[in-house]
C-alpha distance (Angstrom), angle and dihedral (degrees) to the residues before:
residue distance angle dihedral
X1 . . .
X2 3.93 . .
X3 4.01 114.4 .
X4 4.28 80.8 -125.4
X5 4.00 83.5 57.9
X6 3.53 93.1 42.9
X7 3.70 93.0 52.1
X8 3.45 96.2 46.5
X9 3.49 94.3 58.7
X10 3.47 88.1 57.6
X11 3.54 95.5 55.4
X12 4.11 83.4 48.5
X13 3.63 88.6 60.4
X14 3.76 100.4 48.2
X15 3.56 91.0 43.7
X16 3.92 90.3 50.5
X17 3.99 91.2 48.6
X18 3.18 92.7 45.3
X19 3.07 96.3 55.3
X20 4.05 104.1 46.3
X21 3.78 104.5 15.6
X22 4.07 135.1 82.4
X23 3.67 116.5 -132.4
X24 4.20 102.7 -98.9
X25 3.62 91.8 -121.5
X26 3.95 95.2 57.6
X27 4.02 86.4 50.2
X28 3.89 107.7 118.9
X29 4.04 97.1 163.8
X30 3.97 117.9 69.7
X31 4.00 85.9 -151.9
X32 3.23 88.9 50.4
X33 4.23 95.4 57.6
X34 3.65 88.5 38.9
X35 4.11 89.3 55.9
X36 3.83 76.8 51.6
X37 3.35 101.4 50.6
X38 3.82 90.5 50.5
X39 3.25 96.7 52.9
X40 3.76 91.9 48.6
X41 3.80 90.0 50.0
X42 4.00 92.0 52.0
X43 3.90 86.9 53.5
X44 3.44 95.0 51.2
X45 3.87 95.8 49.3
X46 3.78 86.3 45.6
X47 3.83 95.7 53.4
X48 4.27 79.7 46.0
X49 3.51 92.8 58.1
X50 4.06 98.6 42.1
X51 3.41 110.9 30.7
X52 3.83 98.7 17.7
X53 3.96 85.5 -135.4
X54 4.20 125.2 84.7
X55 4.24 111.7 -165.1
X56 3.75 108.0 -109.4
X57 3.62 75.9 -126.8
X58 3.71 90.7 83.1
X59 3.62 96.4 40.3
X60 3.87 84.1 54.9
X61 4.05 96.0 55.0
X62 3.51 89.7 41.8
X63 3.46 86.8 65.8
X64 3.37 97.9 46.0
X65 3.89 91.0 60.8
X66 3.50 89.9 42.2
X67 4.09 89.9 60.2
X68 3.72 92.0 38.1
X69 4.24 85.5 50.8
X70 3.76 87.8 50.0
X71 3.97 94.5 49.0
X72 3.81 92.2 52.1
X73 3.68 95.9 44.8
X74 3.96 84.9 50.1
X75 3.90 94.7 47.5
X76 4.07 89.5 49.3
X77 3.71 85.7 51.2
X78 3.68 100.7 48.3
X79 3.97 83.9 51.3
X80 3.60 95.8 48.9
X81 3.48 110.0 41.3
């Protein structure tokens, strides 16, 4: 895969989550960030199975859901228990 292919994919993948997803850090509803997260992890295993390369761009937001997941869960703990 060319670096122009490789970029453009990229751009794909911004321009998809821009498009459909909330910025992680204004995510109030744990179903909502794991709907995220799913969708995220579908993209990723489609860009797997087509291009055999996913943007570390993805990787990288998934991540950021994943922390913002993890706070939440924490925060409902701390208030529960």
């Amino acid at each position: 895969m060319s670096e122009f292919e490789k970029k453009h994919l990229e751009l794909e993948l911004r321009n998809f989550t821009a498009r459909n997803f909330v910025r992680p850090s204004e995510c109030r509803n744990l179903d909502q960030i794991r709907f995220y997260i799913r969708e995220l992890c579908m993209k990723i295993e489609e860009y797997k199975k087509r291009f055999n390369y996913v943007p570390v761009t993805a990787y990288s937001l998934l991540s950021q859901y994943n922390s913002r997941q993890n706070s939440l869960l924490y925060r409902d703990f701390m208030s529960e228990y």
